[in-house]
Every structure is written in structure tokens, then in C-alpha cells.
C-alpha positions as CSV (number, residue, x, y, z in Angstrom):
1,X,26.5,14.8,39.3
2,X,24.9,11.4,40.6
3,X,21.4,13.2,40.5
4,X,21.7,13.9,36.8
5,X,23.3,10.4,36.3
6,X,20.5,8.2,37.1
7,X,17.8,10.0,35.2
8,X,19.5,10.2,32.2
9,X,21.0,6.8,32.3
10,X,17.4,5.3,32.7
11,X,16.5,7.3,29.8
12,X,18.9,5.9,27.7
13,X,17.9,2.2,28.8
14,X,14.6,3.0,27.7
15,X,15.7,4.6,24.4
16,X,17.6,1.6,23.6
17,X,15.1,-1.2,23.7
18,X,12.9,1.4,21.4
19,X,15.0,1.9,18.8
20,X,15.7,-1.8,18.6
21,X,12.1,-2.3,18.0
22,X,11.9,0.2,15.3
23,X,11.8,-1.2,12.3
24,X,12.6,1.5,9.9
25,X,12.7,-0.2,6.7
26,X,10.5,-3.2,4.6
27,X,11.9,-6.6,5.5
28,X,12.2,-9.4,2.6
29,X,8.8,-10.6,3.2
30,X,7.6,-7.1,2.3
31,X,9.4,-6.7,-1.0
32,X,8.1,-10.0,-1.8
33,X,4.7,-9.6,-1.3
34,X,5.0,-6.3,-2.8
35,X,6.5,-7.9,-6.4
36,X,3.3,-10.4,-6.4
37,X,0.8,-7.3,-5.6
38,X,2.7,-5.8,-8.8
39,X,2.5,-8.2,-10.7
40,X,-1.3,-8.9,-10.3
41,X,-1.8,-4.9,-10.5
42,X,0.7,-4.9,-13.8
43,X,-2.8,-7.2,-15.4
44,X,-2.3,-9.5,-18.2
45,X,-4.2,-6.8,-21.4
46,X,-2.0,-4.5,-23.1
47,X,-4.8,-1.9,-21.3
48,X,-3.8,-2.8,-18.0
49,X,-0.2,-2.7,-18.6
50,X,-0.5,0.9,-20.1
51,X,-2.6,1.9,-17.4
52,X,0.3,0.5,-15.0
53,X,3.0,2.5,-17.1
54,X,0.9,5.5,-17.2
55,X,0.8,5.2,-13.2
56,X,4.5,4.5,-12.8
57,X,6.1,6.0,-15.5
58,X,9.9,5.0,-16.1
59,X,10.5,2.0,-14.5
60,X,7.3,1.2,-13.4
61,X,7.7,-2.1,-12.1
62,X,10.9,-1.0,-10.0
63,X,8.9,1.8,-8.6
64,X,5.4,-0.3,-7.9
65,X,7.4,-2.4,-6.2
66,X,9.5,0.4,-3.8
67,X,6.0,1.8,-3.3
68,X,4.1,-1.4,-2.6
69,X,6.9,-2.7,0.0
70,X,6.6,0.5,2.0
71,X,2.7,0.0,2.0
72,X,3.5,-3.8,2.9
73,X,5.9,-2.8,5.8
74,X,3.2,0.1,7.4
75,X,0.0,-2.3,6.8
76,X,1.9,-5.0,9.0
77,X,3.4,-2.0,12.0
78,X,-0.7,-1.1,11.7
79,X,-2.1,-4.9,11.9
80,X,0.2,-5.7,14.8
81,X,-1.0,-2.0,16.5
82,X,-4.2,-3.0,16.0
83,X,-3.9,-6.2,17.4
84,X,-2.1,-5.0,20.7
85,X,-5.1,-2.8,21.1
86,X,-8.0,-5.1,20.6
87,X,-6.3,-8.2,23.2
88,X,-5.8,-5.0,25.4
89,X,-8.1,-6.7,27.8
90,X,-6.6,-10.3,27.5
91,X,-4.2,-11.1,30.5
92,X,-0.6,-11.1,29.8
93,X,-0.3,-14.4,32.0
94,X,0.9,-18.0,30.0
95,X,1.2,-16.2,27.0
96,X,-2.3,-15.2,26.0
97,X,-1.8,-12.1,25.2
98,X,1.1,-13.0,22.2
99,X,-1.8,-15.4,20.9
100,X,-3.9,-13.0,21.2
101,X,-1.9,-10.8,19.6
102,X,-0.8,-12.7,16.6
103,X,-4.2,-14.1,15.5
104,X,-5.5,-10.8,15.3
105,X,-2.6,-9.5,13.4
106,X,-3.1,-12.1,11.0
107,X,-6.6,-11.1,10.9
108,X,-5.7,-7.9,9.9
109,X,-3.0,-7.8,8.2
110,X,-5.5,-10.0,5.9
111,X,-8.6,-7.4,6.3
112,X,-6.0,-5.5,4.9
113,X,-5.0,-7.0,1.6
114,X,-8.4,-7.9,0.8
115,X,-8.9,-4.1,0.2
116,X,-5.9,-3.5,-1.2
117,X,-7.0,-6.6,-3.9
118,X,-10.5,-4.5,-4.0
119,X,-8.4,-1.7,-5.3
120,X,-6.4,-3.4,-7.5
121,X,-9.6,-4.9,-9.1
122,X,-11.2,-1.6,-9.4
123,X,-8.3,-0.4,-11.1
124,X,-8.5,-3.4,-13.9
125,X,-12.1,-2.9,-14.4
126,X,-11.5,0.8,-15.0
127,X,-8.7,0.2,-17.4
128,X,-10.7,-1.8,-19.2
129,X,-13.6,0.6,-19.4
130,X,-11.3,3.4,-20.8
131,X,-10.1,1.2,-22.8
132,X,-13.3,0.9,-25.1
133,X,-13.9,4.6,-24.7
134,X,-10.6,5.0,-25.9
135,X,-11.6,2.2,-28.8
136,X,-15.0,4.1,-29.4
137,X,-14.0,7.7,-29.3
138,X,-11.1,7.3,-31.3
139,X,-7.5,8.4,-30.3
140,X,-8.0,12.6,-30.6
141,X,-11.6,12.9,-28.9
142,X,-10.1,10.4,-26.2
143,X,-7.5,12.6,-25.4
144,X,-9.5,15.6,-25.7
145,X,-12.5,14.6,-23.0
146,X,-9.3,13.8,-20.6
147,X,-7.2,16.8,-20.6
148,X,-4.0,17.7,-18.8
149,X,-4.6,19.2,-15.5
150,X,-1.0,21.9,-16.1
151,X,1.9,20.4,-15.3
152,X,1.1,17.2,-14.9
153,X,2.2,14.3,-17.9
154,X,0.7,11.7,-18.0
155,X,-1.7,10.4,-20.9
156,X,-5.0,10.7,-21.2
157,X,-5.5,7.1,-20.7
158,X,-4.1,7.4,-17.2
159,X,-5.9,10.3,-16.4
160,X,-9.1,8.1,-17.6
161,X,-7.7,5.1,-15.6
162,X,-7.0,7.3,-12.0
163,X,-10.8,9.5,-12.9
164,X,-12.9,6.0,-13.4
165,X,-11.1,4.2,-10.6
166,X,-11.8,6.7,-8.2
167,X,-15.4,7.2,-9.0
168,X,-15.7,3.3,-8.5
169,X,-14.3,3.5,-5.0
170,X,-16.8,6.6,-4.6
171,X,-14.2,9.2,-3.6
């Protein structure tokens, strides 16, 4: 009985300190920074906003926001990750290391929004763009040259928004 004891009591001490550390769900800081990367993604035209609606649908702020915090909360578990790996070679004497550690976090966690504003400007710029097809085509051939795939809703603006923004990131 001791023999199985001891193992699976040091088991559990490990386990604990784990599952302390996990942080399962998007802090404050996340949701906050999420509501400012949906606003700025919501744009100021009526196109942007549309394109934003056709995105997220019924409540499409609520749900930008939900989506963004998660993407906030994994882009901060990855900068950190990154960071531990990078000081790897930094010694763990007079706390080096946790400098270490948090300046490259910081680095990255900004490397990180930088892209995401990329994408968000990418998604403006093609907004805009269908925009004026939308204005040039008219209303019917618009919605004709961006046809549902089946099954899916959306409008053909979105469909023009998601096609254009993708071809601008090249993938």
C-alpha cells in the first residue's frame, strides 16, 4: 500500500501546480483588447460595417468580440511559449531568465497584433473594393458574379469581402 502511495501522491503534487497554471479562459485584459480590435475591424463606412455584419451575422459585435478574446487569450499562452523558448539559454540565476522572458513576450505578443492589424486592414481595403464593384455592377450582376457556395448564407457582399481579402493575403 505504501508503494502505491508515494507514486501517486507525487503525481498528484505535480498535477496540482499544472492545473493552477492553466488558464482555461480570456482574462479581462483579453476581452478588452478584443472590444477595441472590434471596434477598429467594425470600420467607420456603412461598407465596412456590412462587411462586419455579413462576417458575424446576428449579433456581430457580441460574437467578434467572444471570438477576438479567445484569439487574445491563445496569442498571449503563444507569446509567453515563445518567449520561454527563445531565453532557453539565459541562466535562471538573479532573475534573468523572467526578464528574459517578459521582454520577449512583449515582443511578441506585439509581432502578433501587428499582423492581426495587417488583417484587419486587408479586410477594410477589400470591403471597400467590393464596395465599388457592387456600386459599378449594380445590385443583380453583383450578386450573380458571387454566388452561394450550397448551404452557406451569407450575402454576396460577404462572399466578395472573404474572396478579395484572401487573395490580398495571397492564400
Amino acid at each position: 500500500m505504501k508503494r502505491l502511495l508515494v507514486p501517486v501522491g507525487l503525481i498528484m503534487a505535480l498535477a496540482v501546480p499544472a492545473a493552477a497554471q492553466a488558464d482555461p479562459q480570456p482574462n479581462n485584459a483579453d476581452f478588452r483588447n478584443a472590444k477595441q480590435a472590434c471596434t477598429a475591424l467594425r470600420g467607420d463606412t456603412p461598407a465596412e460595417r456590412e462587411a462586419f455584419r455579413a462576417q458575424f451575422g446576428a449579433n456581430a459585435f457580441g460574437k467578434c468580440v467572444s471570438a477576438a478574446a479567445k484569439d487574445e487569450h491563445g496569442e498571449r499562452h503563444r507569446a509567453r511559449s515563445l518567449a520561454v523558448e527563445q531565453c532557453s539559454a539565459v541562466p535562471k540565476q538573479g532573475g534573468a531568465f523572467g526578464r528574459c522572458v517578459a521582454e520577449n513576450a512583449s515582443r511578441n505578443k506585439a509581432r502578433f497584433d501587428r499582423a492581426d492589424a495587417r488583417a484587419r486592414e486587408r479586410r477594410h481595403n477589400a470591403a471597400a473594393r467590393c464596395n465599388e464593384q457592387r456600386e459599378t455592377l449594380g445590385a443583380e450582376a453583383f450578386a450573380a458574379k458571387f454566388p452561394p457556395k450550397s448551404g452557406e448564407g451569407r450575402s454576396a457582399f460577404g462572399r466578395c469581402v472573404s474572396q478579395t481579402a484572401r487573395a490580398q493575403n495571397g492564400s
